[in-house]
N, C-alpha and C positions, 0 to 999 in steps of 0.2 A: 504494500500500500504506500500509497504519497503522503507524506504531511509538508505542511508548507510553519517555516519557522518563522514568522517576525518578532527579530529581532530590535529591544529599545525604540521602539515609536513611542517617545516620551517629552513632557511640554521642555525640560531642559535644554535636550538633545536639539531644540529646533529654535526658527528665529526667534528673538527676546526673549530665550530661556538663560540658565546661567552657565551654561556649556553648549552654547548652541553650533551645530553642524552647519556649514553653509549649504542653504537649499534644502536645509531637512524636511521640511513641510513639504518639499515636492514627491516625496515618497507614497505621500499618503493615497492619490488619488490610483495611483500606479498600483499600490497592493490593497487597496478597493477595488479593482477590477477583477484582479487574479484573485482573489480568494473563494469565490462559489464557485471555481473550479477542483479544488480543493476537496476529499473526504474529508482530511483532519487537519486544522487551523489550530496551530498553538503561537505563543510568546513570549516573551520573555519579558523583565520587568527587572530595572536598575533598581532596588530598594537598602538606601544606605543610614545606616542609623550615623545619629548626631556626632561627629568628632570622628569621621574614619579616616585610616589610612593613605587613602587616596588623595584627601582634601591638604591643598598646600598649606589652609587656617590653620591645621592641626601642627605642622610643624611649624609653621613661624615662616612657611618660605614663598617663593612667587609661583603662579601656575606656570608650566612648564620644566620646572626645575625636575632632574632625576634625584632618589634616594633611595638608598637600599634600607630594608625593611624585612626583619622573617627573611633572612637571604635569599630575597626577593627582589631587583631591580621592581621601582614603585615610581611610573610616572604619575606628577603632582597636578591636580587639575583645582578649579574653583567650586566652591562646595554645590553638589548639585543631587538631585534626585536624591533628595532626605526624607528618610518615610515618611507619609502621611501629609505631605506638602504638597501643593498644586505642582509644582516644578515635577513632582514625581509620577502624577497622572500622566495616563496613556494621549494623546492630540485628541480632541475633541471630534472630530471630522474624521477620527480611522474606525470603521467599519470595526465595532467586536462582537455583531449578533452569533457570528461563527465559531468563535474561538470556544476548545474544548478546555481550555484549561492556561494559566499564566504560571510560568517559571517566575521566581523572585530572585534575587543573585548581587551578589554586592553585602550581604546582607551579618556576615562577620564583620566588626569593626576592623580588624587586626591585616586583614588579608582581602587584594582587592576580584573583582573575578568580571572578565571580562567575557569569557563564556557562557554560553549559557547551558552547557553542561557541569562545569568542574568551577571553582576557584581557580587563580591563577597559577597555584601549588599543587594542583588537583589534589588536593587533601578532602574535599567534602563535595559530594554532590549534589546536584539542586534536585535530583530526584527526573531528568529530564529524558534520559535514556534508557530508563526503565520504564516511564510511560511508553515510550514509543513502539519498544520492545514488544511491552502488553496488547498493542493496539496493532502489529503485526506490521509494521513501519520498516521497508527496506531503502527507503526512499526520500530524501529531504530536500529542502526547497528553500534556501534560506536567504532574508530579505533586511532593510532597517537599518538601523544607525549604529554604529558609523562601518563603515567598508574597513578601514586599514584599523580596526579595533574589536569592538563586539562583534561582527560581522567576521572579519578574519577568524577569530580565536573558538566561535562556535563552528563554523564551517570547517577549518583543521582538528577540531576535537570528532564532531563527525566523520572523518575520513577516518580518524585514527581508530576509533570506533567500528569501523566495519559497513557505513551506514551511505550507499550510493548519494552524493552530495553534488548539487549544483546550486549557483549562486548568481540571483538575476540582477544584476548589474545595474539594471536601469531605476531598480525598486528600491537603490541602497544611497546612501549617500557617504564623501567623506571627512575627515578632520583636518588632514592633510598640513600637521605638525609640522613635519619638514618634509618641503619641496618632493614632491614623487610618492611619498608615501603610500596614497591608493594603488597607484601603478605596481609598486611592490607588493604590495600586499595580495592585490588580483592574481599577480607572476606567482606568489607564492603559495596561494590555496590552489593555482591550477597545476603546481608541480606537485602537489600534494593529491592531484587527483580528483581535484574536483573542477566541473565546468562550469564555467562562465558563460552564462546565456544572457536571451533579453525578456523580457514580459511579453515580445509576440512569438517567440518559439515556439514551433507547434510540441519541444520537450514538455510544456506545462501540457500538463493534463487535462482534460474534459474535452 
């Protein structure tokens, strides 16, 4: 079976959010279309409690800055997606009558998880791959914010996984920290085995 994974469609992640992607909002109408092709619609959901790891507040430093952490390389970002905050709601305008279920992730203070299967130590699971399993899922489809971050790190966790992975390009957007970034990141889930498609692929299903 197909599932189709959007990932982080979240008010942060997009314009006047407090880590907003450029062009994030354009994603939305793009995986409003492809989703009632779809049997199985799931997502993911940044949910980071107050003072994490991630956030540069927490250390005193500026966004951007690298830190190791849990002998973790920890890039520093501006506090964003804090539970139970507007900034952590999903866009108002994406389609969720379909969705069978939201992934939460981020959700260790200590450790940040750009996946939306593992944390970034894959010490803990978000419980993602085991649904899929259950629902007889050989197949993934995965969408949403940002390309060279949550996007990358969930679509190489799915390869690694065993789990036939493509990645619709056009549905994704990205951060694009330094220069080329997306472009690497695309090169690198597709040497990993997964394909790079677009939302009129006849790969999408229905």
């Amino acid at each position: 079976m197909d599932a189709l994974v959007i990932v982080d469609v979240q008010n942060d992640f997009c314009p006047g959010g407090a880590l907003p992607v450029p062009e994030g909002d354009r994603v939305v109408p793009v995986i409003n279309a492809i989703q009632p092709r779809f049997p199985l619609v799931v997502a993911t959901q940044d949910w980071h409690p107050p003072g994490h790891v991630s956030f540069a507040a927490t250390h005193g430093r500026k966004p951007g800055e690298v830190v190791e952490f849990g002998g973790l390389q920890q890039v520093l970002w501006p506090v964003h997606c804090v539970q139970g905050t507007p900034g952590a709601d999903f866009r108002q305008d994406l389609d969720r009558s379909r969705w069978a279920r939201v992934f939460q992730k981020g959700i260790d203070p200590h450790i940040d998880s750009y996946s939306g299967f593992f944390d970034n130590g894959r010490r803990r699971s978000t419980g993602l791959e085991d649904f899929l399993r259950e629902k007889g899922v050989s197949r993934v489809f995965v969408c949403g914010l940002a390309t060279d971050y949550c996007v990358r790190w969930t679509a190489l966790d799915a390869r690694a996984l065993g789990f036939e992975t493509l990645v619709v390009e056009d549905a994704c957007r990205g951060v694009e920290l330094q220069p080329g970034d997306v472009a690497r990141a695309l090169g690198e889930m597709a040497a990993a085995g997964a394909r790079i498609i677009r939302s009129d692929s006849p790969e999408i299903p229905g």
